[in-house]
N, C-alpha and C positions, 0 to 999 in steps of 0.2 A: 466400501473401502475407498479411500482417498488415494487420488493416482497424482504424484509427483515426478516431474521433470527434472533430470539433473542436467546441466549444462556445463562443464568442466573441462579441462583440458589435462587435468593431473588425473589419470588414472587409478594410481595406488588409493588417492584422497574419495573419490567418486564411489569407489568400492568399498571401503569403510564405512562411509556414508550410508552407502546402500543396504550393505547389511545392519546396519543399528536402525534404521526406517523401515525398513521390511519387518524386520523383529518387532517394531511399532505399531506394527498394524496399516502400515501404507505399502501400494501398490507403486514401483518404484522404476522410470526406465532410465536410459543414461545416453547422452551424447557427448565428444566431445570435442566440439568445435560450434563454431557463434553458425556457420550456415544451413548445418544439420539441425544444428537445435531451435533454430527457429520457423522449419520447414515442420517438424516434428509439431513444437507450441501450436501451429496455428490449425493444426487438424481439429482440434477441440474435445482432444481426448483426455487432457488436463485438468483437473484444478487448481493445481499451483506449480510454476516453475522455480527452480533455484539458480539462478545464473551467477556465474565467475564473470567481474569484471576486467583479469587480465588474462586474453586465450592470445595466442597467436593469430595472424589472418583477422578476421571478421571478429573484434573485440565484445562485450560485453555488453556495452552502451551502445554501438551501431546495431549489436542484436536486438537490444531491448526498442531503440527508437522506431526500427521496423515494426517490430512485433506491433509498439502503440498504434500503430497506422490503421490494425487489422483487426488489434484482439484488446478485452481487458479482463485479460487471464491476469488474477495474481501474482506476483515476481517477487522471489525474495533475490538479494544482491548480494553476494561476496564479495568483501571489500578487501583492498590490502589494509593492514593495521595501522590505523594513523592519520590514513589516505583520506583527508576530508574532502579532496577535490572532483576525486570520484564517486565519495558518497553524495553529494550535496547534486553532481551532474546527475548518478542513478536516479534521486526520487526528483528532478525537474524532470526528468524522461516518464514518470508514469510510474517508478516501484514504490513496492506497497510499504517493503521495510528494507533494513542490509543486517548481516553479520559481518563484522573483521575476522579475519583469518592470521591466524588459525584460529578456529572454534571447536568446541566441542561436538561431539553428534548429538548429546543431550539438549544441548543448547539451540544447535540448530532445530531440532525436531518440537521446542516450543516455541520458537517462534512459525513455525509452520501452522503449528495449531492453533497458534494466537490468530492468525493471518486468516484461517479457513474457519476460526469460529467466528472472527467478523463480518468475514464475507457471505459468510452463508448461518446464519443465526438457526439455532435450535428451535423448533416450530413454538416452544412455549414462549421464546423470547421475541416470537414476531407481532409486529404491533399493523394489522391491514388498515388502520388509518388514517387521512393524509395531516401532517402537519404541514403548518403554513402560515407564514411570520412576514410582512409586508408581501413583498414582491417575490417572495424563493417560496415553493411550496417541493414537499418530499413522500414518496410512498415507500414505507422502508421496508414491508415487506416484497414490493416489486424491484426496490432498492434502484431508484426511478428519482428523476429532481428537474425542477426547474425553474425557470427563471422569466420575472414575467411573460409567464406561456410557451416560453421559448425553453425544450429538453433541455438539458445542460450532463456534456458525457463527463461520468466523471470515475477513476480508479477505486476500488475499494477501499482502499483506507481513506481518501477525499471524502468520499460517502459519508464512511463510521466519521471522521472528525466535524463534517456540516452537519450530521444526525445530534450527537452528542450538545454542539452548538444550539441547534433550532430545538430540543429538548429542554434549552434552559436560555430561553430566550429576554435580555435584557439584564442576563446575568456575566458578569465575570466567572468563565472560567479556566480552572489553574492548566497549566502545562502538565503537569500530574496527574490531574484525573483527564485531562485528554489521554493520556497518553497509554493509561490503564483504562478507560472505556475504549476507547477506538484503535487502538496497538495491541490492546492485550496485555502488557508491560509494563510497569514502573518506569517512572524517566528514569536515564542516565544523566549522569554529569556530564553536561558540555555538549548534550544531545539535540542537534538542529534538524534533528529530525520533523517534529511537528511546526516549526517557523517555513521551513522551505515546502511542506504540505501548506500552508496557509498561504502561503505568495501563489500557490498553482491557483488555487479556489479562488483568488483576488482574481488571477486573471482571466476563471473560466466564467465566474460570474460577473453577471452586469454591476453599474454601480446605480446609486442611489440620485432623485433629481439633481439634488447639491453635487453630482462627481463625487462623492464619496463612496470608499466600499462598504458593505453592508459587514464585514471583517472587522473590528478597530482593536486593535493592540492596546490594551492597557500595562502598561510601562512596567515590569520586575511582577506584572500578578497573571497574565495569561492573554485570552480572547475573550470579546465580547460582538454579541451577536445586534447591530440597532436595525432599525427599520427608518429613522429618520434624524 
């Protein structure tokens, strides 16, 4: 059973929540406030947290940038509706994905799934051996990466969008099927979700002899993975 963290400050909301994931089939606890629930996250009783980006006290984003410090327990994000500026700060801090609020609990509860079937792939879908494209090589079943020799930490869904990548190495691929292999989801319209994952990867991996990232945007069609 899948044990989820709820981080919230709305009560009434927490509890609804609760019972539709419970009823789901997840094991489900509740805090609410940013210093309890990240006291809670970092015991490692988790596999995915849900944090609210607006608590009172100790906000959402000061929660989560701790929590990076310690953990890379999956985070999903409550967003307020609209609120690009918290969404865009959430996934530069480390989260894996966000909902706007209000949502639904149906809603929420797949993208939880999407989140915990990337992070943790079904034993048929594990592949034990390494890929490795110039200078980045990746163990996806250890779910492991690096960069000439050198670890490279990196979030779960970083992971699934570098995997996806070094899978189709030398190829353009779309923001779309990024976003449905290593999100789990269809894009959205207007969705920066996977651009502001790709700027984290630029900066956790090294570049190329030329200073170049090993990342290159190809203009209106997606990502492509080069080596030189």
């Amino acid at each position: 059973m899948n044990r989820v963290l709820l981080i919230d400050d709305d009560v009434e909301l927490v509890e609804m929540l609760r019972e539709y994931l419970e009823q789901d089939g997840y094991a489900v606890h509740a805090e609410h406030d940013g210093r309890s629930g990240l006291r809670e996250a970092l015991t490692g009783r988790y596999d995915i947290a849900v944090l609210d980006v607006m608590m009172p006290g100790q906000n959402g984003v000061e929660t989560l940038r701790q929590l990076r410090r310690d953990s890379h327990l999956p985070v999903l994000m409550l967003t307020a509706k609209g609120d690009d500026t918290d969404r865009i700060l959430g996934l530069e801090m480390g989260a894996d994905d966000y909902v706007p609020k209000p949502c639904t609990p149906r809603e929420l509860s797949a993208r939880i799934r999407a989140i915990l079937r990337r992070a943790r792939p079904a034993p048929e879908e594990r592949r034990a051996d390494q890929l490795a494209f110039g200078l980045l090589e990746m163990w996806p079943e250890q779910r492991r990466a690096a960069w000439g020799g050198r670890q490279v930490e990196l979030t779960s869904t970083e992971f699934n969008l570098l995997e996806v990548l070094l899978r189709n190495p030398g190829r353009t691929v779309s923001k779309q099927e990024l976003s449905e292999k290593a999100l789990g989801r269809p894009l959205a319209r207007f969705d920066r979700n996977i651009d502001v994952h790709m700027s984290s990867l630029r900066q956790k991996l090294g570049t190329l002899p030329d200073g170049r990232s090993c990342i290159h945007t190809v203009h209106r069609q997606g990502y492509l993975l080069i080596k030189d």
